[in-house]
C-alpha positions as CSV (number, residue, x, y, z in Angstrom):
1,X,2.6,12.3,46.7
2,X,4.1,11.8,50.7
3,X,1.3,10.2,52.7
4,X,1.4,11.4,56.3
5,X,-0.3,10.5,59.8
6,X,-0.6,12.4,62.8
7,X,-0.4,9.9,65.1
8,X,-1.4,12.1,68.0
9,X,-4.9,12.8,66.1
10,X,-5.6,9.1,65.4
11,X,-8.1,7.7,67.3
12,X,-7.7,3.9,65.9
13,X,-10.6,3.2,63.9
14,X,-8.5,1.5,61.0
15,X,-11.0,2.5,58.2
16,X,-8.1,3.6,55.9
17,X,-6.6,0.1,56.1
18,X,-10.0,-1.0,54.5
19,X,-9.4,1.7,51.3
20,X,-5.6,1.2,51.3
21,X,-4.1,-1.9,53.1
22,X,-0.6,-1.9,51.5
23,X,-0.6,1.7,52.6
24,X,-1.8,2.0,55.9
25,X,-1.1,-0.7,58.9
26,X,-1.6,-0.6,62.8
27,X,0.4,-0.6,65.7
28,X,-1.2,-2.6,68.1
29,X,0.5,-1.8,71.1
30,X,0.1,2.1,70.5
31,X,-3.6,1.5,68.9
32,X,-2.8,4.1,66.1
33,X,-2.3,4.0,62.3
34,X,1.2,3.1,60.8
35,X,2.2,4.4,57.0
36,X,3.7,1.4,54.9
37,X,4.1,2.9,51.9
38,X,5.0,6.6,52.5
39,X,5.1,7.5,49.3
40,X,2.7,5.0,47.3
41,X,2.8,4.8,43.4
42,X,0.9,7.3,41.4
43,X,-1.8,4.5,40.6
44,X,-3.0,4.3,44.3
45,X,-3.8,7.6,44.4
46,X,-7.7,7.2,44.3
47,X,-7.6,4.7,47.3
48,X,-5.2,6.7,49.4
49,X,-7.5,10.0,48.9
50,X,-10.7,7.6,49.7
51,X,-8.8,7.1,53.2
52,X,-7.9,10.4,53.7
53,X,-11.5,11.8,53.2
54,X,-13.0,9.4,55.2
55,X,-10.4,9.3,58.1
56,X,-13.2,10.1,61.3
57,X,-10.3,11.8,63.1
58,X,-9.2,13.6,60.4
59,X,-5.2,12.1,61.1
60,X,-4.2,11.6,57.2
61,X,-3.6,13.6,54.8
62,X,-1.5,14.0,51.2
63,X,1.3,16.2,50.7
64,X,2.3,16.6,47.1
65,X,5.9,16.6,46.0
């Protein structure tokens, strides 16, 4: 799995860094999300998809390999 962000969509409200922290980060200065881990192991799977689904700007999303 690729995690990706559309930083133009994301409206800062860091709710995926509560599902995934090792994931997902935040650039301050821009106030948007940041993808750590582009392409996290298999095992976070659950977490990521948690962050996805309950993104409020809808700015995440999994692309499978």
């Amino acid at each position: 799995m690729r995690v990706v962000a559309d930083t133009g969509v994301c409206q800062g409200h860091r709710l995926c860094q509560g599902d995934a922290p090792d994931v997902f980060g935040f650039d301050e200065d821009r106030d948007v999300v940041v993808v750590l881990d582009e392409r996290p192991d298999e095992s976070r799977r659950e977490d990521v998809a948690t962050a996805v689904r309950y993104c409020p700007a809808f700015a995440l999303s999994i692309e499978e390999d």
